[in-house]
N, CA and C atoms as an extended XYZ file, in Angstrom:
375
Properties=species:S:1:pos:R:3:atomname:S:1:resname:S:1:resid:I:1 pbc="F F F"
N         0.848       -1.189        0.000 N   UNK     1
C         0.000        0.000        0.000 CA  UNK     1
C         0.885        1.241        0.000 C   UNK     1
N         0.468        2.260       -0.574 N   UNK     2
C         1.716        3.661       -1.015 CA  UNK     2
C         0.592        4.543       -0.193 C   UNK     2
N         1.045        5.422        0.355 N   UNK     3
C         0.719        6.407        1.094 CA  UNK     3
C         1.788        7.911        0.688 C   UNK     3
N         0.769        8.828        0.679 N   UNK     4
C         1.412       10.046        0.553 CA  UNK     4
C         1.169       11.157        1.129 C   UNK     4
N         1.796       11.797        1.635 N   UNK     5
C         1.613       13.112        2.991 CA  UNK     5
C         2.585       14.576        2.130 C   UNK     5
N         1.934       15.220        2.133 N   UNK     6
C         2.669       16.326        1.452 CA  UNK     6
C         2.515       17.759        2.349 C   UNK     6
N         3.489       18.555        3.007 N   UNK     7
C         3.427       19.509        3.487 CA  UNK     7
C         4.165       20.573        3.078 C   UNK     7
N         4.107       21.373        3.435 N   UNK     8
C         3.953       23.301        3.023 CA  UNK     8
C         4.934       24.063        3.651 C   UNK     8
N         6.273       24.716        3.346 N   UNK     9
C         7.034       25.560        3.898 CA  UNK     9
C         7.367       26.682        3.130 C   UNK     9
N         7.666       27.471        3.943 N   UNK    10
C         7.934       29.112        3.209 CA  UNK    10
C        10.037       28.574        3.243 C   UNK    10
N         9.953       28.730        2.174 N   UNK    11
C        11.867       28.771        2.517 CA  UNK    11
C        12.590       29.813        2.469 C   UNK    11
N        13.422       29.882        3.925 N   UNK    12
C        14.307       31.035        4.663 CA  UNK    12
C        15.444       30.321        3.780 C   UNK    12
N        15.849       29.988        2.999 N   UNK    13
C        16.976       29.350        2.239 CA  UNK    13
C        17.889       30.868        1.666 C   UNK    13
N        17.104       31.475        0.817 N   UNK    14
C        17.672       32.573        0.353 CA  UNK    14
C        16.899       34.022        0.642 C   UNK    14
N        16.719       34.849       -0.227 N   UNK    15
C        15.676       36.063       -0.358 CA  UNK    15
C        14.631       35.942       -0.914 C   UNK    15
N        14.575       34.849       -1.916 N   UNK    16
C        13.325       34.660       -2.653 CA  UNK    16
C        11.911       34.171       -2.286 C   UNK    16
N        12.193       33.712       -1.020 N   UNK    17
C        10.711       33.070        0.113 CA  UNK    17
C         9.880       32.203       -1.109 C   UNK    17
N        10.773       31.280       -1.330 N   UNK    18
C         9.691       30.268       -2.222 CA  UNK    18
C         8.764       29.266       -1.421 C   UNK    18
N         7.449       28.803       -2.337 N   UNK    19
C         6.590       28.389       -1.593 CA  UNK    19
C         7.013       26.847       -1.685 C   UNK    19
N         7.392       25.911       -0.755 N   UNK    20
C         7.478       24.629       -1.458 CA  UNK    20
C         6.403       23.224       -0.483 C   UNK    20
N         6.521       23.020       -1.553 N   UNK    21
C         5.895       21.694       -1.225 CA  UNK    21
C         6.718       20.448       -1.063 C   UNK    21
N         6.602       19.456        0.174 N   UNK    22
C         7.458       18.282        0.363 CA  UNK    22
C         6.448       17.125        0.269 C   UNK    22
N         6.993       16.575       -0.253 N   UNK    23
C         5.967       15.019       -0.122 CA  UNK    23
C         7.030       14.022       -0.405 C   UNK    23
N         5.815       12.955        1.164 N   UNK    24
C         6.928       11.880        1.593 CA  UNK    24
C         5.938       10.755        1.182 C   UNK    24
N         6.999       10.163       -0.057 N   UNK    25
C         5.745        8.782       -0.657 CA  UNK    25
C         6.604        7.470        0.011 C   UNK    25
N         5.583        6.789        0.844 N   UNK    26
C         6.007        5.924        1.735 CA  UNK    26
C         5.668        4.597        0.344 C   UNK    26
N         6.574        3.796        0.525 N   UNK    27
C         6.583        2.562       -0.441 CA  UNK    27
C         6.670        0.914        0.572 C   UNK    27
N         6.094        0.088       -0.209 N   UNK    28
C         6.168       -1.214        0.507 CA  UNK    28
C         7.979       -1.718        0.061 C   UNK    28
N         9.037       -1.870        1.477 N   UNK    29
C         9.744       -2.103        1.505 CA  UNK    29
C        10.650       -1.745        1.241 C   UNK    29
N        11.058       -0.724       -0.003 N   UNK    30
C        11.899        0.165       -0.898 CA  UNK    30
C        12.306        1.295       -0.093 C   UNK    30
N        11.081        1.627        1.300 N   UNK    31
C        12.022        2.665        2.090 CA  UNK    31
C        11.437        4.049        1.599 C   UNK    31
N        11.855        4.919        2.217 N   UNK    32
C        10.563        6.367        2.077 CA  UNK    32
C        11.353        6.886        0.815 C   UNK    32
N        10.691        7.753        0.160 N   UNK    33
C        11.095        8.822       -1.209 CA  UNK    33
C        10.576       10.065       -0.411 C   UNK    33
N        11.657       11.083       -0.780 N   UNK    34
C        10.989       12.531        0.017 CA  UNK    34
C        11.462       13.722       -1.406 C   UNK    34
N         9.943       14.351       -2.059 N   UNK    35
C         9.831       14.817       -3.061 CA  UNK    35
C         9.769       16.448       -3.002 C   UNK    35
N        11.141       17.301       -3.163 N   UNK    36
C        10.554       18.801       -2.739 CA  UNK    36
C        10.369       19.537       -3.963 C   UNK    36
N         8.798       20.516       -4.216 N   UNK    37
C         8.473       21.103       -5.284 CA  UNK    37
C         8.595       22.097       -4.926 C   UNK    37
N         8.613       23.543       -5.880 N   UNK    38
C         8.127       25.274       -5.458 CA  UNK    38
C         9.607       25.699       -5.554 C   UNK    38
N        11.333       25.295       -5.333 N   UNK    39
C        12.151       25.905       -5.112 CA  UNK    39
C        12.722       26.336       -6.554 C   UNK    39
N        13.204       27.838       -6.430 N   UNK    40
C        14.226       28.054       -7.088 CA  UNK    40
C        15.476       27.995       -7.226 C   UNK    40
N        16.361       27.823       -6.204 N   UNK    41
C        17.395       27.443       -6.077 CA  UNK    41
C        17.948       25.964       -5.466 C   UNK    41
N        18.839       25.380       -5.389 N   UNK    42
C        19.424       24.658       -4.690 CA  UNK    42
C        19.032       24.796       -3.063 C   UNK    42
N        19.715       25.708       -2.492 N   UNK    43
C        19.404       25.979       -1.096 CA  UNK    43
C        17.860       25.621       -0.724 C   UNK    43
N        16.737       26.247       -1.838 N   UNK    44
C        15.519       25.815       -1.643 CA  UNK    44
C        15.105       23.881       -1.461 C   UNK    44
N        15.595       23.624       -2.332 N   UNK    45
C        15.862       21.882       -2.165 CA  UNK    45
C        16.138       21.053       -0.407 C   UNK    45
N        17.204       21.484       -0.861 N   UNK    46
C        18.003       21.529        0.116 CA  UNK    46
C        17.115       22.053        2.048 C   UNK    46
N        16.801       23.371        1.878 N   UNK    47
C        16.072       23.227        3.238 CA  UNK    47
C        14.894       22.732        3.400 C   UNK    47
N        13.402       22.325        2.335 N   UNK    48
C        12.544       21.649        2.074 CA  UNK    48
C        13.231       20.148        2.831 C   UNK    48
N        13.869       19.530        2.416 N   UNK    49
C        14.425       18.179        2.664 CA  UNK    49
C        14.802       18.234        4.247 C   UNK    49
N        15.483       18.751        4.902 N   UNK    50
C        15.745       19.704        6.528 CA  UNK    50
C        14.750       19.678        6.571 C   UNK    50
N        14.178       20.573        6.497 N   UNK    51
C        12.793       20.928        7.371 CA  UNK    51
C        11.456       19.951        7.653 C   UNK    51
N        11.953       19.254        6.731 N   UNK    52
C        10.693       18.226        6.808 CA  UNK    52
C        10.983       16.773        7.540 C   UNK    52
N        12.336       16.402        7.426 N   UNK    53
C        12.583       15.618        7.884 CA  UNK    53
C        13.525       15.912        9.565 C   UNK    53
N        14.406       16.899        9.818 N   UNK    54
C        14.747       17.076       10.969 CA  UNK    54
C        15.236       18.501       11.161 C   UNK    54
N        14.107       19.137       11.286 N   UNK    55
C        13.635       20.481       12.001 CA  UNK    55
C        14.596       21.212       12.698 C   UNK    55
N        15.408       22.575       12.029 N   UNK    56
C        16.564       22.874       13.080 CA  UNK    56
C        16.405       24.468       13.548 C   UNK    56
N        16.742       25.161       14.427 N   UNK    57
C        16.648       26.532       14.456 CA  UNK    57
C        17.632       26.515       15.591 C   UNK    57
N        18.620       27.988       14.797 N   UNK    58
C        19.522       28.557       15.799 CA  UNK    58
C        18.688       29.598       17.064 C   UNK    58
N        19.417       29.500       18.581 N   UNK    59
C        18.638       29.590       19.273 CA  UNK    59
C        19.145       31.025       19.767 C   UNK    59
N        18.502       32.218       19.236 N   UNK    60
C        18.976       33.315       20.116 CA  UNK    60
C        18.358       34.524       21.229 C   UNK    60
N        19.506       34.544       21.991 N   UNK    61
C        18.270       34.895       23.557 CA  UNK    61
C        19.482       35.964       24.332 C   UNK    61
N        18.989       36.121       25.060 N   UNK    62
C        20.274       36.645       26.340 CA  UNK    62
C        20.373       35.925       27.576 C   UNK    62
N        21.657       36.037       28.214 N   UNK    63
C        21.931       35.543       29.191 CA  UNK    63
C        22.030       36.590       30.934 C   UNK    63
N        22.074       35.974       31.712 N   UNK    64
C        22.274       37.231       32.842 CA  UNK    64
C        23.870       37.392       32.699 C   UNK    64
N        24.401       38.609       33.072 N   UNK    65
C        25.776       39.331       33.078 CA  UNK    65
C        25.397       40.345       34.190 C   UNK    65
N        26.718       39.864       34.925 N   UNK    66
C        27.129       40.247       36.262 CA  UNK    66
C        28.104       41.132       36.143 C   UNK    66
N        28.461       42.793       36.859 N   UNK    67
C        29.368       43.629       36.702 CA  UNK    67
C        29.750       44.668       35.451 C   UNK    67
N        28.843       44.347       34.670 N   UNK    68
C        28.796       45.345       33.133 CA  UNK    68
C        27.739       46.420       33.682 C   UNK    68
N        27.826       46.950       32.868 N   UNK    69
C        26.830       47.903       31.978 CA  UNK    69
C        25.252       47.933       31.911 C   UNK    69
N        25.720       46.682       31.791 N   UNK    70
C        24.527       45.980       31.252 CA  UNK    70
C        23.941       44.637       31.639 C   UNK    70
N        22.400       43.990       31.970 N   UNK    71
C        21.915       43.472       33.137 CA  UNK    71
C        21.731       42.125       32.220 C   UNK    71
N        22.280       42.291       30.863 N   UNK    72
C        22.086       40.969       29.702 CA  UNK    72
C        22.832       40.976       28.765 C   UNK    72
N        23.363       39.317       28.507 N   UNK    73
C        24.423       39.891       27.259 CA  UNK    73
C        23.349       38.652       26.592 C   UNK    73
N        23.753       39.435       25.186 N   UNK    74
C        23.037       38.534       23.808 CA  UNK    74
C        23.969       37.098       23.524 C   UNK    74
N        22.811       36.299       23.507 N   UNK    75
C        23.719       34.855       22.730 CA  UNK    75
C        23.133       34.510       21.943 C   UNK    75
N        24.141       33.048       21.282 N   UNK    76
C        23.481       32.599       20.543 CA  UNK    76
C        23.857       30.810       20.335 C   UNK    76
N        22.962       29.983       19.363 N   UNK    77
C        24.357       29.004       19.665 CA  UNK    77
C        25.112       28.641       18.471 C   UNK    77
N        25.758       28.105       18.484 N   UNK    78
C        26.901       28.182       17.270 CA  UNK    78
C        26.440       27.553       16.055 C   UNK    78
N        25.434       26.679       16.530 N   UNK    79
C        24.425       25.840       15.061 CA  UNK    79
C        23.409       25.771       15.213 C   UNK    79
N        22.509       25.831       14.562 N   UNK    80
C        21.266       25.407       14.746 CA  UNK    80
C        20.947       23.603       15.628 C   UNK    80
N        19.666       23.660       16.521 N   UNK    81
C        19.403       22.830       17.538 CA  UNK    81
C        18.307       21.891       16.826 C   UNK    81
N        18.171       20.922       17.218 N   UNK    82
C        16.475       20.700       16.876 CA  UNK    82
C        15.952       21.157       17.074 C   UNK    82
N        14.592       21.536       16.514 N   UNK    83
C        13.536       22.096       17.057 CA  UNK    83
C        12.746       22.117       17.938 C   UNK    83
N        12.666       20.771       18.458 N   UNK    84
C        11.753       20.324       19.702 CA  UNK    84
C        12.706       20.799       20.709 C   UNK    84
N        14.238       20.753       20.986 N   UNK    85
C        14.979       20.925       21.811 CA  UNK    85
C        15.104       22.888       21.743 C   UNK    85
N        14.098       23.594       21.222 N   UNK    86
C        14.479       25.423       21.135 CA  UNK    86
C        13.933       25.360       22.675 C   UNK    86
N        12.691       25.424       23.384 N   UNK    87
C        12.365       25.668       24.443 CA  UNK    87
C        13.213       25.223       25.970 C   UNK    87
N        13.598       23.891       25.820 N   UNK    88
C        14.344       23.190       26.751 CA  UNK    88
C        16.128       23.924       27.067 C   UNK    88
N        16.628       24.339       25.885 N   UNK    89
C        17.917       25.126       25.805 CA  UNK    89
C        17.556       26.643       26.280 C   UNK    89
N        16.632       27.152       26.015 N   UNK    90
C        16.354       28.366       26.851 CA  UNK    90
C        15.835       28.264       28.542 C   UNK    90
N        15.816       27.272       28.673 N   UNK    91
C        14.964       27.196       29.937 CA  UNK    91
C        16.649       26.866       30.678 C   UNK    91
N        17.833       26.191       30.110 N   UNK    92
C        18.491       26.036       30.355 CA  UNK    92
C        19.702       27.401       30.508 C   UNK    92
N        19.022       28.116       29.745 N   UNK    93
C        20.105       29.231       29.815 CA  UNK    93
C        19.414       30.394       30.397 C   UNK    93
N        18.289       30.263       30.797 N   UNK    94
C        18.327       30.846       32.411 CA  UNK    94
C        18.400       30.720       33.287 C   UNK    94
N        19.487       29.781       33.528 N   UNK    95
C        20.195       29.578       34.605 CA  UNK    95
C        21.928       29.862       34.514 C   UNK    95
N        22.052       30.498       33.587 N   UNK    96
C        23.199       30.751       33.222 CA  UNK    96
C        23.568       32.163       33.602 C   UNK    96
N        24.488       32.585       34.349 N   UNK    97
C        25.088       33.737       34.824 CA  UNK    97
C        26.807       33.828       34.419 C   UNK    97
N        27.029       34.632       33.786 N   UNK    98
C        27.874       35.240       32.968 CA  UNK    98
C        28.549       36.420       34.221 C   UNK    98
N        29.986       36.741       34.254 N   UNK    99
C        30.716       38.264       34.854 CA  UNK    99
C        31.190       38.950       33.943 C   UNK    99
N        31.296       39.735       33.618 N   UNK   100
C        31.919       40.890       32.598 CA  UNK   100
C        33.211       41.338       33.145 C   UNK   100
N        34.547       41.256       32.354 N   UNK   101
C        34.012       41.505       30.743 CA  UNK   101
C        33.876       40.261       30.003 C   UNK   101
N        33.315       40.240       28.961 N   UNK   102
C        32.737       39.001       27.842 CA  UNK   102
C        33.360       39.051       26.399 C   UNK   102
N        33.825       38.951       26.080 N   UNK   103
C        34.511       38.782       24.361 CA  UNK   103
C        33.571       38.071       23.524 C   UNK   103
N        32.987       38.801       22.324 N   UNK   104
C        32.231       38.180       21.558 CA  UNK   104
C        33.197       36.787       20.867 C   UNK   104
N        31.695       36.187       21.031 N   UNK   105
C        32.823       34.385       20.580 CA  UNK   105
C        32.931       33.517       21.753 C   UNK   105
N        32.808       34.211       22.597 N   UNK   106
C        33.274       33.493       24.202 CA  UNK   106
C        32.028       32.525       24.475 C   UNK   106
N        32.523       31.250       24.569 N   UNK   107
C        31.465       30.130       24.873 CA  UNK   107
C        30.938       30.368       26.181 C   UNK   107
N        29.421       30.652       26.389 N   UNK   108
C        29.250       30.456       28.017 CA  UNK   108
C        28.507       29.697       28.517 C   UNK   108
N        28.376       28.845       27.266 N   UNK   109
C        27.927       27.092       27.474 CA  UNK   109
C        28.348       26.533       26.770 C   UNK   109
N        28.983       25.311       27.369 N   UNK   110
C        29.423       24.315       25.897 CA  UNK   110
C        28.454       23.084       25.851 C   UNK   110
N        28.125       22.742       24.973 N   UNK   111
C        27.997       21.267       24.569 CA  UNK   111
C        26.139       21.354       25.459 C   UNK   111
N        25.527       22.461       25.004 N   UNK   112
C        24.191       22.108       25.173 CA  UNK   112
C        23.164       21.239       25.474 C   UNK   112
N        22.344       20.857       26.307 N   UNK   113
C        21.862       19.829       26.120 CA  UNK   113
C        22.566       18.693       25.477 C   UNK   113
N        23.624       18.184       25.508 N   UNK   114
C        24.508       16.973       24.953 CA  UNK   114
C        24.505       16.766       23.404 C   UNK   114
N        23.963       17.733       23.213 N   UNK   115
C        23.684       17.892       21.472 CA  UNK   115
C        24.949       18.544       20.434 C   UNK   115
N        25.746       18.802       21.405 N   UNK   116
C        27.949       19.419       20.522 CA  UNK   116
C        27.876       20.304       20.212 C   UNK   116
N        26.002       21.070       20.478 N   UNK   117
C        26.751       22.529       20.021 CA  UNK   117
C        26.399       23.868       20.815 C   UNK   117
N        27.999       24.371       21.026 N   UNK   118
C        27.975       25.512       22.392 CA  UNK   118
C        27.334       26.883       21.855 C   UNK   118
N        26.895       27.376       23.097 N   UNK   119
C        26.393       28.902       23.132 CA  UNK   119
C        27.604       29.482       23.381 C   UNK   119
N        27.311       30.578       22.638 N   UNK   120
C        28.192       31.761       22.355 CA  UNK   120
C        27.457       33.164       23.060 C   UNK   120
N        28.722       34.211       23.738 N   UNK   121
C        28.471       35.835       23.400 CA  UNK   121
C        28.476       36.154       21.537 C   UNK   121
N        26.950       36.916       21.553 N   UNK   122
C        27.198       37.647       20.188 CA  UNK   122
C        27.301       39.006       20.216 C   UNK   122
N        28.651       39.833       21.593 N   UNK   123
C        28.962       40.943       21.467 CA  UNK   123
C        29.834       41.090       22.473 C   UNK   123
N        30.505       41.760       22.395 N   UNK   124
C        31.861       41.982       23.893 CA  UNK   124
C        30.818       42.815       24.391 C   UNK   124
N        31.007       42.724       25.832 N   UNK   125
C        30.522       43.919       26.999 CA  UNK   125
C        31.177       43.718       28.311 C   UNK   125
């Protein structure tokens, strides 16, 4: 029996915000086919296929900073996370307290949720 599920993304790939369509035609035994329509470029391909199959977003927020200026420094993390894991990494990085001064680049978490990829300062203060 073939089954087919087709869903809908706007693609952040380039400037062009193409509309695409993914469809995943499930086959007896042969293993899934995943079909992306609507892109103009490569990159469009390309994040249709991501997005549909394992969902990523870079996570950016602030942290508390102690002795600056300033009562928050901006982060970010160095790659994009899963998606299901965006809420759980913020909940995690408010608990994170930072002292100034800070060098943009400066890890003030490593190794996130066990997932390899560290939060960063995205500014000296």
């Amino acid at each position: 029996m073939n089954g087919h599920h087709v869903d809908s993304y706007l693609c952040i790939g380039c400037p062009l915000g193409c509309r695409l369509e993914v469809e995943e035609v499930h086959t007896d035994g042969v293993g899934d086919d995943i079909e992306v329509r609507g892109f103009t470029c490569k990159k469009g391909k390309e994040y249709g296929r991501q997005e549909h199959t394992d969902p990523r977003r870079v996570v950016t927020t602030t942290v508390a900073l102690g002795g600056g200026a300033w009562d928050r420094l901006p982060v970010k993390t160095s790659a994009a996370v899963p998606k299901d894991l965006v809420r759980d990494v913020c909940r995690e990085l408010r608990r994170v307290r930072v002292d100034a001064p800070v060098a943009m680049g400066t890890v003030v978490l490593k190794d996130v949720l066990g997932t390899g990829i560290d939060v960063v300062a995205t500014r000296d203060l």
